[in-house]
N, C-alpha and C positions, 0 to 999 in steps of 0.2 A: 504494500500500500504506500500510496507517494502522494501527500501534501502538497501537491501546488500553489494553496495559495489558503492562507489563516485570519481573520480578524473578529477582531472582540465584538459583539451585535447584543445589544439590552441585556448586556451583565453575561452575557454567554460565548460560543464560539463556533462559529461559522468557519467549514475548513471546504475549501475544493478540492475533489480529489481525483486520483489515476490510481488504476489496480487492473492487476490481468482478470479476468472470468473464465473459469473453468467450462461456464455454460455457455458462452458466446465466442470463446476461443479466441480474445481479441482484447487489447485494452480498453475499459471502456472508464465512463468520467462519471463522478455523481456528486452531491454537495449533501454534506449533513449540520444539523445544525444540535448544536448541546447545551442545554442550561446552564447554566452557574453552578457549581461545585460535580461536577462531572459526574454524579448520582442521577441520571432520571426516572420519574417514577413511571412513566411509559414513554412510548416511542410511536411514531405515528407515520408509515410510506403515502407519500405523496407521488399520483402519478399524473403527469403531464400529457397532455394534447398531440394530437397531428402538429407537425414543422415543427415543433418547440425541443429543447432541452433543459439538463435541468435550469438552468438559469431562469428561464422564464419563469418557473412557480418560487422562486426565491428571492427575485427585483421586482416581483409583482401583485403578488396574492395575499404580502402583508399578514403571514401566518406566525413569524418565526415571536415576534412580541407578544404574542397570544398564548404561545407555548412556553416564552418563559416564564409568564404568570403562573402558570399548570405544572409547571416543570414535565417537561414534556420534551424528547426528541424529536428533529424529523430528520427524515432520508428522502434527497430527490432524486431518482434516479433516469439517468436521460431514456431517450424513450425507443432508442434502437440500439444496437453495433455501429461504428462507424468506421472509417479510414480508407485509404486506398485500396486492400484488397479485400473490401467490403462490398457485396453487390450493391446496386442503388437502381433505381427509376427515376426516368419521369415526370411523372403524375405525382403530388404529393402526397396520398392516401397510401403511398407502398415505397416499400427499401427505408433507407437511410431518414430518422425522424417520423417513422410511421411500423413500427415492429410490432401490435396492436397487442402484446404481453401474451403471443403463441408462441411455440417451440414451433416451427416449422419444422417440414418434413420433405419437401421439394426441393430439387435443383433451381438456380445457385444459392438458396435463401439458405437449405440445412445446416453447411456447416456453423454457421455467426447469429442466426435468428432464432434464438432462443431465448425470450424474454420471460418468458414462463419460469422456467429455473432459475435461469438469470434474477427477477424478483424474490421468489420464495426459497431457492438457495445460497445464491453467493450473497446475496445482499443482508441477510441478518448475521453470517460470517463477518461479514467484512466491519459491521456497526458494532458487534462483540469486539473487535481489533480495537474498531477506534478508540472506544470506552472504557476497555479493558476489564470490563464486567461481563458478567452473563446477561444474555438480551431481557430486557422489563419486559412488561406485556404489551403487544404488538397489536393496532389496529393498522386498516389501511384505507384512504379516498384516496379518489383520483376526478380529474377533469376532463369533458369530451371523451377520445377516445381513450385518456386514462380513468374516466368514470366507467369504462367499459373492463379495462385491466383490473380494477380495484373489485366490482361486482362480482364477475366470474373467476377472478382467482380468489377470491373470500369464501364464495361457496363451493369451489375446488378443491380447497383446501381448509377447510372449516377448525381443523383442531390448532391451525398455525395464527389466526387473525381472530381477535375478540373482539374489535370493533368493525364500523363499516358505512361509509358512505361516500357519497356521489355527486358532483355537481354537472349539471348541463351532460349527462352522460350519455352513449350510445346503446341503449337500451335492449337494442335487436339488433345482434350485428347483422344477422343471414336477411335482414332486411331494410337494411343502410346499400345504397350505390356502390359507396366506401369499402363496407365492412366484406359484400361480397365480393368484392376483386380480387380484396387484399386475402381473405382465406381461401382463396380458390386458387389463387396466387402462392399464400404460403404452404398452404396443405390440402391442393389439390382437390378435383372436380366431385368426391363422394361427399353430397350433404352430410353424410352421417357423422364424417370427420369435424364438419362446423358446427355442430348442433353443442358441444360441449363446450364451446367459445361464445356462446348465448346467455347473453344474463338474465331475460324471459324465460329460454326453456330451461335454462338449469334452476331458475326458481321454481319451473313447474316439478322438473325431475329430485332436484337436490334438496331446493328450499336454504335456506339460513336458521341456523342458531339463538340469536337475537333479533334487534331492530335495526333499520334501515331508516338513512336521515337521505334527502334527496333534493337540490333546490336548481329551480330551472328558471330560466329565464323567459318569459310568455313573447318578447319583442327578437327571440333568438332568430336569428336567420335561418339554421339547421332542423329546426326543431320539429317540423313537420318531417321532413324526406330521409334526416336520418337518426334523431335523437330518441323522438317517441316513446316519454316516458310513460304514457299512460297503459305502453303494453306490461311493462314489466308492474307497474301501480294493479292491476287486475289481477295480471300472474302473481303477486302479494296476497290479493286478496282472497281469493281461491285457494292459496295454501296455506293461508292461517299467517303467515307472517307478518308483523308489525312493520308497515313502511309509510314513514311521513314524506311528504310529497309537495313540496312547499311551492307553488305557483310566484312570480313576480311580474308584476304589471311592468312594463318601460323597460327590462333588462334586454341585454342583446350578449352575443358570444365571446364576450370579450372577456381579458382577465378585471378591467372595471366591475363586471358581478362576479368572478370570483372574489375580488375585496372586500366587498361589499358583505360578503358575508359566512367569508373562512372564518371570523370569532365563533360563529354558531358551529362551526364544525369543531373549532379545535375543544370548543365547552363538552360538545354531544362525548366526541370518543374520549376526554379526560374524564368524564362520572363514568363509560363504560371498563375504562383501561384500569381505573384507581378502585372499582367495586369490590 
């Protein structure tokens, strides 16, 4: 693990970093952020959008001050593999800035697009490194397509995340323009293979554990043709699971509503992480 780059942020410490990944086979970069006395009583993954890295949920979404009130870690972790002998596209919704948190399984995506592992393996290693403790308890949100990362890998993975939520998220991948490219793309033409990268149907099939917090913006650009939170808000309701669903009048897709109201998230998974 290699510190690139260090500074003090509301009594805490904000570090950028470089590390190889066993699961992407490739250096890749993430920022974590620590409260004051390097103790935290949870830790909370943040995942990022289509184009973005982690930078953007950390110059933008104004979460890290919220978490040092909580004492609370976070982890950004960027949202693909990258580098020269990285494949790439295109089209923004695919390759480099767009790895939708699947292990692919297709030519030339297999050997470095493995976000999947990537999240839920190398990444609470590497935050055990940074801290030099054993990991707190782990919740995870995520934004756009990492509202989609945070969903399906929480109920993927249900004994490794105690918390869980979403903003402005992709709701249905297999029926996003987006989401079906990009899985057809990384793991090839059998639906059967996408149906487990669905945050609807693995609510229908898996379900969640706890509660779900979700806040969307009504002025979103996306929010009809690919976000559609109201499939996954029914598939909730039909499995009994508790999902709040917060509508906002005037928001649009930007990180200005991610600001606007990461405090209520970083609040939701601190009473869930601290119970």
């Amino acid at each position: 693990m290699q510190i690139i780059a260090e500074s003090k942020l509301f009594a805490g410490t904000h570090q950028h970093i470089r590390h190889h990944s066993p699961a992407t086979q490739c250096p890749m970069e993430c920022a974590v952020f620590i409260p004051h006395g390097n103790a935290p009583d949870a830790c909370l993954i943040f995942l990022s959008g289509l184009t973005s890295t982690w930078e953007n949920a950390t110059t933008k979404a104004g979460a890290q001050i919220h978490a040092a009130r909580a004492n609370m870690a976070l982890i950004f972790p960027d949202t693909s593999p990258r580098g020269d002998g990285v494949p790439d596209a295109e089209q923004f919704w695919l390759g480099q800035g767009a790895g939708f948190y699947v292990d692919a399984t297709e030519p030339p995506w297999a050997p470095h697009f493995s976000m999947e592992s990537y999240i839920t393996r190398d990444l609470p290693v590497l935050f055990a490194e940074a801290i030099g403790k054993p990991l707190p308890p782990l919740g995870i949100m995520g934004y756009s397509m990492g509202g989609h990362g945070a969903l399906t890998l929480a109920m993927k993975h249900p004994a490794q995340f105690a918390s869980l939520s979403a903003m402005s998220p992709i709701s249905s991948v297999t029926q996003s323009a987006w989401g079906q490219q990009a899985l057809t793309t990384y793991l090839g033409k059998n639906s059967k293979n996408h149906e487990t990268h669905d945050a609807t149907l693995l609510m229908a099939s898996r379900g969640w554990h706890s509660d779900i917090l979700i806040d969307q913006g009504l002025e979103d650009e996306f929010l009809d043709e690919h976000l559609k939170p109201h499939l996954l808000a029914e598939a909730a309701a039909r499995a009994n699971i508790p999902l709040t669903l917060r509508q906002h009048e005037g928001y649009d897709h930007s990180y200005y509503f991610a600001a606007s109201f990461i405090a209520g998230h970083i609040d939701w998974h601190a009473k869930r992480l601290k119970a």
